[in-house]
N, C-alpha and C positions, 0 to 999 in steps of 0.2 A: 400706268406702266413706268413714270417716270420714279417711284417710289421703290422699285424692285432694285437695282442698286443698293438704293441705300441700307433697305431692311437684307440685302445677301452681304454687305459690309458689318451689320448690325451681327447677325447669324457667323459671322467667320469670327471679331471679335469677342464673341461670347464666346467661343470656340476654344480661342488661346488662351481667353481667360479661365477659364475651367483647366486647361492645361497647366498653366500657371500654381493655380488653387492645387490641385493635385502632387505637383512637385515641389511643394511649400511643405506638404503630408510627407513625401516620400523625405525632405531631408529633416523633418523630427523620427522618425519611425525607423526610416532606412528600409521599412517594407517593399518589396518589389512588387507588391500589387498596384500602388500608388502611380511607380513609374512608370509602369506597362500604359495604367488610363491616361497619365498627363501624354506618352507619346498618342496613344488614339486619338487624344481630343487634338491633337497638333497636326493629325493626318487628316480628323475631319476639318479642320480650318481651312488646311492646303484644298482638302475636294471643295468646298464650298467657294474658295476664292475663285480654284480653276474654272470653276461652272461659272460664275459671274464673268468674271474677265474672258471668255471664250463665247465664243458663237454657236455653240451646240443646242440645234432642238428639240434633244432629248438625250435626259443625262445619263440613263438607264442602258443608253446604244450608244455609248462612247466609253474609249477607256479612261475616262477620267473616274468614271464607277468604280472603278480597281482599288483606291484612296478609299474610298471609304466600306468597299468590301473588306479590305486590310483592316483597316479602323475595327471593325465589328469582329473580324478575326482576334484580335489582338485582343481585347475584353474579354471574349469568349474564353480564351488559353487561359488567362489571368485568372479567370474567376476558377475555370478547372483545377488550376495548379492550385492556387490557394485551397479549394477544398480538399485535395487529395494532400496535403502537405499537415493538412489536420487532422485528417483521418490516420496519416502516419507517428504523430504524435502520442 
């Protein structure tokens, strides 16, 4: 139990890194697919910290679930508009 910490501190870091990574893409490209995922991966950071640092036991029946239903919203529209933006081309 005492390891669960550190590996949801492990999991939130990786999180913003990947964010990071992503708007590294988004300022050679200027694509706005880029920047839709670095904000996702920064929404999934924020749910994953708030789930550590909180006392909820179960993440599913709190609205801290909302971060990262957003998160997955947010990929979702990206990847649509990008394909539909192609298909108008």
């Amino acid at each position: 139990m005492a390891m669960l910490p550190f590996l949801a501190g492990a999991i939130t870091m990786g999180h913003l890194a990947i964010g990071l990574f992503f708007l590294r893409f988004w300022r050679r490209t200027r694509d706005r697919l880029f920047l839709i995922f670095a904000f996702a991966f920064w929404l999934l950071a924020a749910n994953q910290a708030a789930v550590a640092l909180s006392n909820v036991p179960r993440e599913e029946q709190s609205s801290i679930y909302l971060l990262r239903l957003a998160a997955f919203t947010l990929i979702i529209l990206a990847i649509v508009s990008k394909n539909l933006s192609r298909k108008r081309e």
